[in-house]
N, C-alpha and C positions, 0 to 999 in steps of 0.2 A: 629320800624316803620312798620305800616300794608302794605302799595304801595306805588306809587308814585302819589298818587293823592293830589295835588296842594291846594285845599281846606281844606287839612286835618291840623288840625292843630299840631304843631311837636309836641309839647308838652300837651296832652288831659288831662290826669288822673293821679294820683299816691296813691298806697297802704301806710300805716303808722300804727305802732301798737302804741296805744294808752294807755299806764297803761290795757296791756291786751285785747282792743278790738282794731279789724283791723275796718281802717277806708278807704272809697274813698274818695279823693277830684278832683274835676273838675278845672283842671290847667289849661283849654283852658282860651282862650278868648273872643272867640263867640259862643262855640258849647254848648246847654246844653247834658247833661245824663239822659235817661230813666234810670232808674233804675227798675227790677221787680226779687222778687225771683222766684224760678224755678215750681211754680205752679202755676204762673201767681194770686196771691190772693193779692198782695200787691203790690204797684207802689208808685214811686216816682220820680221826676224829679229832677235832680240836676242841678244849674245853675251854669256859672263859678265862679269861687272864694269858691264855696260851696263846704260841705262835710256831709259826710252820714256815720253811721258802716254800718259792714255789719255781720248782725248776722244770716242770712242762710247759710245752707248747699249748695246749688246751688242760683249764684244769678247773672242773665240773665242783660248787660250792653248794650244798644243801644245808639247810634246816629249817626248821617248823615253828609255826608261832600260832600258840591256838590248832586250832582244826587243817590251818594251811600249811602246804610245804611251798617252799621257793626254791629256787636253782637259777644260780647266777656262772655264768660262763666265763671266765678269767684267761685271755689268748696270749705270748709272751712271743713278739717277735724273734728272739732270739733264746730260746730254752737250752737251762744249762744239760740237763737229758732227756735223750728220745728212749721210751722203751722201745724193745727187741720186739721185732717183729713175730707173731706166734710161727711154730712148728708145726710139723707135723705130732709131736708128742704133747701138743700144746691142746692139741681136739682132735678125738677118736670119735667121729660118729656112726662108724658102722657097729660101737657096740651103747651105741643110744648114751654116751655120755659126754659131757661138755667142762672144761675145764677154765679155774679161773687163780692163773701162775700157777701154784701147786695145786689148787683145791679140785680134785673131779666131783661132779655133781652127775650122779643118775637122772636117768630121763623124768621118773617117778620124784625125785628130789625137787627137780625142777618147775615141774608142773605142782607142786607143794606150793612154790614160790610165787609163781603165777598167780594158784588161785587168791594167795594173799593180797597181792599188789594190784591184782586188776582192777579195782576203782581209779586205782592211780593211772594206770595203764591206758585207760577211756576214756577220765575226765581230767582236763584239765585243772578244775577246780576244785578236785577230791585231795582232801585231806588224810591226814593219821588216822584221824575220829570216823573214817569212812572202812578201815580195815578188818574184812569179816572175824567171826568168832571162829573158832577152830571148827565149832558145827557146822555153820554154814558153810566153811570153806570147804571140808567134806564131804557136804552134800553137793555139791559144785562139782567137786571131781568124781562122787559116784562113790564115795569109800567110806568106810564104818569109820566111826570117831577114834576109833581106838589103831586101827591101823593108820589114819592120820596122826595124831599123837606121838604113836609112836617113830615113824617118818621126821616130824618137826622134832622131835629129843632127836635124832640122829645128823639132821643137818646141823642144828643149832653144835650138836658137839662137834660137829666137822670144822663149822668156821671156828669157836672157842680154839678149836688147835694150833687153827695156821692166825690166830691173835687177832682176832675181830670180836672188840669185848661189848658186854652188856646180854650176851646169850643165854649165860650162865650162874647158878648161887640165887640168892634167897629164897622167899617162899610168898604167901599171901598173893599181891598183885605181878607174881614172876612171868604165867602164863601169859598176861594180857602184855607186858613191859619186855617180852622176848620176843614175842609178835612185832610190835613197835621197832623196838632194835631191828628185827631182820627184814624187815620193810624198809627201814633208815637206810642199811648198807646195801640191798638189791638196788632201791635208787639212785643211789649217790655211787656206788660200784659198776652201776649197768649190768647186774648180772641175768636183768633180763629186761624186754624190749617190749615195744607192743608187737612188733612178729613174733614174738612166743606167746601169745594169748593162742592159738592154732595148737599150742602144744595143750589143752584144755579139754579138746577134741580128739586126743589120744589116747588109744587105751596102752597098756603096760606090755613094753616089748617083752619079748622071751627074754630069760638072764637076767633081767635088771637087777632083781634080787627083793626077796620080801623084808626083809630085814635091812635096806640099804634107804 
């Protein structure tokens, strides 16, 4: 048992070797799993009833109950694969952008991400339920609502591509339930650190693009 917090469900996850490979499955009943190995290159979400192996050497387990997130560290002395080490084609930062396996993310995309996550990024203790409003993330980085806005529709459609779901579709509580999602996977993915709170403090290189 991680605390005593009431939302948590008793029963979340259990390990099981399988003819040789260890597997997760999600025992809950409402909670899904981020799943991400530990260089944040590969993601996946497990729903309950589902199961995953787990064949890295480090592999980073999130999910929230109530207002908290948790992150459980899963080490495998012996992993059935290592990812490839990055490339040079892997991150071009001389034109301000950073990539994550296919996905490029602009500098300005980035700092999107940031301002969402930085409760998380600060406090230990920060929850989902700490994740600013699109206004205030905006006024965070200096930018009109609408050119935020539209930034968050472009990243959101950028993961949707390369199949990071929950970004995309419905209506009513979309806005605030896509925020969540793309909070879920920058955590559980790493695709950004607390050394990227510094990128906050940055204004918009040349090129990045206004529409990007």
């Amino acid at each position: 048992m991680l605390d005593d917090n009431s939302e948590l469900d008793p029963a979340l996850a259990e390990f099981a070797d399988v003819e040789g490979i260890w597997f997760l499955r999600n025992t809950g009943t409402q909670t899904s799993l981020s799943v991400a190995d530990g260089e944040g290159r590969f993601h996946s979400r497990v729903p309950p009833g589902c199961r995953i192996p787990v064949v890295f050497g480090h592999t980073a387990v999130v999910f929230r109950a109530g207002p908290t997130t948790y992150e459980i560290g899963v080490y495998v002395a012996a992993p059935i694969y290592s990812a490839p080490a990055p490339t040079g084609a892997d991150r071009d930062r001389h034109a301000g952008r950073e990539s994550l396996g296919e996905i490029v993310l602009t500098l300005s995309q980035r700092q999107l991400i940031v301002a969402l996550v930085e409760p998380l990024l600060r406090s230990e203790t920060a929850g989902l339920g700490d994740i600013p409003t699109s206004a205030r993330a905006a006024a965070r980085l200096g930018w009109t609502l609408t050119r935020f806005n539209r930034k968050l529709d472009n990243v959101c459609d950028k993961l949707d591509r390369h199949g990071v779901p929950g970004l995309r579709g419905g209506v009513g509580a979309y806005a605030t339930n896509r925020r969540i999602r793309l909070v879920e996977f920058a955590v559980a993915a790493r695709v950004v650190t607390r050394m990227d709170l510094r990128l906050l403090d940055l204004a918009d290189p040349v090129g990045d693009g206004s529409l990007s």
